[in-house]
VOGU-536052 format. One line per field, with one value per residue (C-alpha): residue number from 1; residue in one letter; chain; x, y, z. Coordinates in steps of 0.02 Angstrom, whole numbers. Layout:
% VOGU-536052
k	(NUM,...);
r	(A,...);
c	(A,...);
c1	(X,...);
c2	(Y,...);
c3	(Z,...);
This chain:
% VOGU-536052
k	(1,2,3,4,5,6,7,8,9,10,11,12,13,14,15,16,17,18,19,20,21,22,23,24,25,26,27,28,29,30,31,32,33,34,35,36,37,38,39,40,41,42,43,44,45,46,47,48,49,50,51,52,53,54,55,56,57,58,59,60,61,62,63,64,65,66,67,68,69,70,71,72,73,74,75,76,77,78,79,80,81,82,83,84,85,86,87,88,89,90,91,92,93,94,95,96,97,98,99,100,101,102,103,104,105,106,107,108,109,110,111,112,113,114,115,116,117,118,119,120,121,122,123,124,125,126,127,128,129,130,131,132,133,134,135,136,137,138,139,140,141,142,143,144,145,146,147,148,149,150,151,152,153,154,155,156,157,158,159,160,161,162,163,164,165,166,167,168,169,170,171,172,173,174,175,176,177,178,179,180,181,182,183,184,185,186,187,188,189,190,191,192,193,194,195,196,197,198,199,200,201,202,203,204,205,206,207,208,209,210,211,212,213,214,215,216,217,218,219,220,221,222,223,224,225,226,227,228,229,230,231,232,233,234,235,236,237,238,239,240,241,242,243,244,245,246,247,248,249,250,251,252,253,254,255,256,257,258,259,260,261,262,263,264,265,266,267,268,269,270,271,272,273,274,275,276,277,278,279,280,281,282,283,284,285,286,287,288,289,290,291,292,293,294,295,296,297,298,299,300,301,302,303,304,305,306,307,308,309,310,311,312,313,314,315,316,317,318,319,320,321,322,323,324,325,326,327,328,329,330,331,332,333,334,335,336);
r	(X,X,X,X,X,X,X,X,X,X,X,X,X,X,X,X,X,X,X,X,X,X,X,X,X,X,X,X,X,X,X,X,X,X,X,X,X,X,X,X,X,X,X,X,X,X,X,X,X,X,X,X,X,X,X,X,X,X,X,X,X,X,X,X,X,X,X,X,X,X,X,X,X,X,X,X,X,X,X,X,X,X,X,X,X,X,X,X,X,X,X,X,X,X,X,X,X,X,X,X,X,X,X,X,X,X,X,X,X,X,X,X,X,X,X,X,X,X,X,X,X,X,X,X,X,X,X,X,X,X,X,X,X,X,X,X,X,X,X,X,X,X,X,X,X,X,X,X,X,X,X,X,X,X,X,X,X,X,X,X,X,X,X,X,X,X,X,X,X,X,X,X,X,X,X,X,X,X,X,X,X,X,X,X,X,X,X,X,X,X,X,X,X,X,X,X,X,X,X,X,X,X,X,X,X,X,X,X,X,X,X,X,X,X,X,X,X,X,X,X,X,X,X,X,X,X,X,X,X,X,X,X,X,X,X,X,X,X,X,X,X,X,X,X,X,X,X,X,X,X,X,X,X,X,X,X,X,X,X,X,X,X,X,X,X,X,X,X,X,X,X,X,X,X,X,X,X,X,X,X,X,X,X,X,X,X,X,X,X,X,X,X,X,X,X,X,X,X,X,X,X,X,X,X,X,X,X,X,X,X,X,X,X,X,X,X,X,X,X,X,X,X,X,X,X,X,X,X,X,X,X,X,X,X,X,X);
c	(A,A,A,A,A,A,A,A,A,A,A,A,A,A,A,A,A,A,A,A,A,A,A,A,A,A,A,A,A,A,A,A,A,A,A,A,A,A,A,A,A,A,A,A,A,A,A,A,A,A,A,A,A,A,A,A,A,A,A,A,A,A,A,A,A,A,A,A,A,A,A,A,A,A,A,A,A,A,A,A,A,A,A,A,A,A,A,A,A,A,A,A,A,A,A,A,A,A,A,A,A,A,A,A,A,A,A,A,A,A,A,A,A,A,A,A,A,A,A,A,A,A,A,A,A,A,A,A,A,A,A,A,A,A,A,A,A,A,A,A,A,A,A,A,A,A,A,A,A,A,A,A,A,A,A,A,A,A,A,A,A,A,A,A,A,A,A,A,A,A,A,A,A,A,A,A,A,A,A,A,A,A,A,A,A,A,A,A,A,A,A,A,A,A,A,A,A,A,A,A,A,A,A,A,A,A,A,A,A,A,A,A,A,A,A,A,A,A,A,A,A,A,A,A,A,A,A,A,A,A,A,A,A,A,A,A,A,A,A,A,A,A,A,A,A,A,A,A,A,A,A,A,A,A,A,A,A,A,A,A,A,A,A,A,A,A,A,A,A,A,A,A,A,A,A,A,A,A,A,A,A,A,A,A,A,A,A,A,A,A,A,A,A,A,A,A,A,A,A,A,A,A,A,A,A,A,A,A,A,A,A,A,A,A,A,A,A,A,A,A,A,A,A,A,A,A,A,A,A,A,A,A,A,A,A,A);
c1	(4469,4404,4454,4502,4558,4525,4563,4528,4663,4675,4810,4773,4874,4839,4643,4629,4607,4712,4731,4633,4672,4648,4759,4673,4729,4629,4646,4609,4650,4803,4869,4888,4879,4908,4887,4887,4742,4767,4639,4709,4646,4625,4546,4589,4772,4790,4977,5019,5126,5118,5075,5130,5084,5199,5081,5239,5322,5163,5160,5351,5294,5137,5216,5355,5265,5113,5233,5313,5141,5101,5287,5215,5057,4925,4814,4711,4535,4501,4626,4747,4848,5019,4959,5011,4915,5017,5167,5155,5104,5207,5380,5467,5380,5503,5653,5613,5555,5737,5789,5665,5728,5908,5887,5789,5865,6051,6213,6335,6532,6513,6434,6588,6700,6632,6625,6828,6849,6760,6864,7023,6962,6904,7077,7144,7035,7048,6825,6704,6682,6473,6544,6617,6453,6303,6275,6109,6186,6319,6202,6098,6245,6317,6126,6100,6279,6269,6402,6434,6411,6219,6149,6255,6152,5987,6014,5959,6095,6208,6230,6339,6494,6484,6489,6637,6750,6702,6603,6737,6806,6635,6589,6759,6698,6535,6575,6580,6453,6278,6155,5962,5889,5947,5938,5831,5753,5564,5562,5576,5420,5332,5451,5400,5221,5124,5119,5296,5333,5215,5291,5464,5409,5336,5522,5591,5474,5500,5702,5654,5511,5640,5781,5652,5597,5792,5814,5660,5703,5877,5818,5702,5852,5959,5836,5811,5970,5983,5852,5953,6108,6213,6374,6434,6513,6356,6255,6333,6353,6156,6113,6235,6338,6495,6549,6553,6365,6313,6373,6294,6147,6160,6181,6030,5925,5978,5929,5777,5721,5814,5924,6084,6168,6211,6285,6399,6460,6470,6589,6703,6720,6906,6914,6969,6876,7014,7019,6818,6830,6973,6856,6717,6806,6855,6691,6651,6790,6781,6610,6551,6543,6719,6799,6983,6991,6949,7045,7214,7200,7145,7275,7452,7570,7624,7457,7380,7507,7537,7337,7229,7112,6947,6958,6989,6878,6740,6783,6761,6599,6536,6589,6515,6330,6349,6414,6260,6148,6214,6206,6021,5973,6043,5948,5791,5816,5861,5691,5583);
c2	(10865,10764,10809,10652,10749,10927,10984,11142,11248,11390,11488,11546,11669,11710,11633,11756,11663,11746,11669,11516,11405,11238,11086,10989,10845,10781,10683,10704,10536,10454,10637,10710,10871,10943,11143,11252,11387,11534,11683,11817,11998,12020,11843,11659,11638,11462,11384,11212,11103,10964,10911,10736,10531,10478,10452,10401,10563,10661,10591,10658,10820,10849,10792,10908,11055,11036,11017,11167,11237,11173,11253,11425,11373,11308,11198,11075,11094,10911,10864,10691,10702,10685,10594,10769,10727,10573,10640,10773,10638,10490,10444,10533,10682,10747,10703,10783,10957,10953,10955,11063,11196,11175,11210,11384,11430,11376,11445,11478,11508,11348,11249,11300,11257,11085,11064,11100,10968,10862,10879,10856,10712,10623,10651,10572,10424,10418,10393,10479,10665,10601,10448,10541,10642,10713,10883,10866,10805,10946,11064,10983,10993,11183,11240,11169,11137,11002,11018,10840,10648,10616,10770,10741,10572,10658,10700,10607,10537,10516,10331,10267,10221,10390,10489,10370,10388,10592,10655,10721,10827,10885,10942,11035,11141,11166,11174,11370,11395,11500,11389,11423,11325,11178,11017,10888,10979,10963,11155,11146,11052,11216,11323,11257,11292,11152,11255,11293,11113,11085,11196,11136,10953,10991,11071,10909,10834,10948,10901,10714,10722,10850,10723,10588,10670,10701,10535,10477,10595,10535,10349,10384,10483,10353,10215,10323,10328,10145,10126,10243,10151,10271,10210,10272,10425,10499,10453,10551,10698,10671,10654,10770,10630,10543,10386,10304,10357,10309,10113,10112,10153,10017,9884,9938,9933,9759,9710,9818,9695,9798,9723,9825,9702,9778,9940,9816,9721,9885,9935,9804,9760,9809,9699,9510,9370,9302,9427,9432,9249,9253,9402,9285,9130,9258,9314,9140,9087,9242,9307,9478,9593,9660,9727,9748,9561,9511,9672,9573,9386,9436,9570,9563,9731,9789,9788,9857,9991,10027,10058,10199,10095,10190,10109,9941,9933,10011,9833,9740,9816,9791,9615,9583,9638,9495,9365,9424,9413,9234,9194,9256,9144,8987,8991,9035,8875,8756,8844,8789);
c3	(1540,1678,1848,1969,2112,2198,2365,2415,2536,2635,2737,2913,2998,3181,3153,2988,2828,2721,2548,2472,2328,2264,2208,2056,1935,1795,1642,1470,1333,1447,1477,1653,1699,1854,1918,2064,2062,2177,2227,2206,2217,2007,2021,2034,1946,1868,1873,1780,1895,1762,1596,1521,1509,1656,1809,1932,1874,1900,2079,2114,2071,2162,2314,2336,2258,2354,2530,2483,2478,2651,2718,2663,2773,2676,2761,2660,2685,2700,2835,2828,2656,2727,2900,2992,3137,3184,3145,3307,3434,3464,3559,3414,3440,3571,3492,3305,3421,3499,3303,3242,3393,3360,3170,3203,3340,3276,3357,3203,3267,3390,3256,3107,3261,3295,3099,3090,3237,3137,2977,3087,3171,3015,2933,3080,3099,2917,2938,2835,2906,2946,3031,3177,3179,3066,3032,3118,3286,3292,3276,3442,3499,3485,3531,3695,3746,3868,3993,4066,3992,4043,3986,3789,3821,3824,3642,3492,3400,3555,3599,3725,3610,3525,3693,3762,3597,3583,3723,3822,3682,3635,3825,3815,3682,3781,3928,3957,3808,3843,3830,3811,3934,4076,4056,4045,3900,3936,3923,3723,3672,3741,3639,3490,3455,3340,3199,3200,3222,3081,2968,2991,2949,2799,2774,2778,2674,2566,2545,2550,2407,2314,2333,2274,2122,2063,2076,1983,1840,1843,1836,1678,1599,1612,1568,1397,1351,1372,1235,1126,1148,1221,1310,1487,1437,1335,1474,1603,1480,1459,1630,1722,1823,1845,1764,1955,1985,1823,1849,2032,1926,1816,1960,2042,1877,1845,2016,1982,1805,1672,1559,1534,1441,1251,1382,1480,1317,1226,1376,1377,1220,1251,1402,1317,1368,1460,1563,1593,1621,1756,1857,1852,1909,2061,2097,2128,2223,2333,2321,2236,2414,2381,2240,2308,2338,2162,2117,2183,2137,1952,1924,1952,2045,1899,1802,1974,1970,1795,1757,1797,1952,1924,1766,1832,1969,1850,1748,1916,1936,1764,1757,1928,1851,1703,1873,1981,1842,1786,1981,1981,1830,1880,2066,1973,1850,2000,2081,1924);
């Protein structure tokens, strides 16, 4: 096997190096492999993080196992693989330590009591529960407890229309809350140390490049079973998702290149052409951003209303692929 890439790492704690190991990949005849190697005290223990002929997969891996890696505090010998160093300087840097604090140091029973507002205010506003504000924010929020409109200002996340349509109901929850420290909040960037700070980012790389690799392996699943010929419900069997997920994934594969065609007319084979041809003479009238729209001029109240409407807007949808598709083709033949 020929190795194509070796780094050497080592964990320090308190200026003791503690534990050494090294991150390798090398190739052998269009197969990658890819291992961690640990010293331990019976000797240097060899684990295989991959083993296959996909290089982009092989990428996925090795960049949320190796970040986890980094979280436990492994340093990399040879310094720069994630850009760390320009990550902790910068006009970002104060806001992501406010963050960073708020997540370690969290405050529990005013957090769950801002997340119940929350709910009840999203019911009533009839808004997404992350609208009205991110989990992130709340917890800023129920750890340093501002107490009037500028300092609730001071955080990130807070703009000037959120703090006018909810600030004064989130200062009356804070209002006779401890708090760790006064405001303005210079005092935290010397409460977090760098390699605290350090640490913690590699935490959230770690749920990005985790998210990232479920989605890649959820892409190729999905672009398998298209080759097999599977329809809708087989693929979301296969790939461990709902029908609704599985057709955003098919619209962003045909904007991707893929052709999803023999899936779409495999799907609506049941749909008449009539009907397909009435959708698309709707998507032109009234454009493809809206479904509910098309949903109305093509369908009549007592269709609407006598028919399941996941099942018709999943129609809309698949119809609106062949429409974008045809749309896509025709501006490319005017082009040439």
């Amino acid at each position: 096997m020929r190795i194509v890439f070796l780094n050497s790492m080592e964990k320090d704690v308190t200026g003791v190096i503690t534990a050494g190991a090294k991150v390798w990949i090398g190739e052998d005849d269009g197969l990658w492999r890819m291992g961690w190697n640990e010293v331990t005290a019976d000797g240097e223990e060899e684990t295989l993080w991959y083993e296959g002929a996909s290089w982009s997969e092989m990428l996925h891996i090795y960049r949320h196992r190796l970040v986890v890696k980094l979280g436990e505090g492994y340093r990399p010998v040879i310094e720069g693989i994630w850009g760390e160093r320009e990550q902790l300087i910068g006009r970002g840097m104060i806001s992501q330590k406010l963050v960073c604090y708020s997540e370690i140091h969290e405050n529990e029973p005013l957090y769950a009591e801002m997340s119940s507002w929350r709910r009840k205010k999203a019911s009533v506003l009839r808004k997404a529960p992350y609208l009205i504000a991110s989990n992130r924010l709340l917890r800023l929020i129920s750890v340093f407890c501002p107490r009037t409109m500028e300092e609730l200002l001071e955080l990130p996340g807070v703009g000037s229309a959120k703090a006018a349509e909810f600030g004064a109901e989130l200062l009356e929850m804070t209002k006779d809350k401890e708090r760790p420290g006064d405001f303005p909040l210079n005092w935290v960037e010397h409460e977090v140390d760098e390699e605290m700070f350090r640490s913690w980012l590699y935490k959230q790389k770690e749920i990005k490049f985790k998210h990232d690799m479920e989605k890649f392996s959820l892409r190729r699943n999905v672009l398998e079973s298209l080759a097999e010929g599977l329809n809708i419900e087989k693929i979301c069997t296969k790939a461990g998702i709902d029908r609704r997920e599985a057709i955003e994934l098919l619209e962003q594969l045909e904007k991707d290149g893929y052709n999803t065609d023999a899936l779409i007319q495999m799907e609506l084979k049941e749909v008449s052409r009539e009907e397909q041809e009435n959708v698309l003479r709707a998507y032109e009238e009234l454009g493809d951003a809206f479904l509910k729209p098309i949903l109305h001029k093509v369908y009549n109240k007592e269709v609407v209303e006598g028919k399941d409407l996941d099942t018709l807007y999943e129609r809309l949808r698949l119809i609106r692929i062949l429409f974008r598709r045809s749309a896509g083709n025709e501006i490319t033949s005017k082009a040439v």
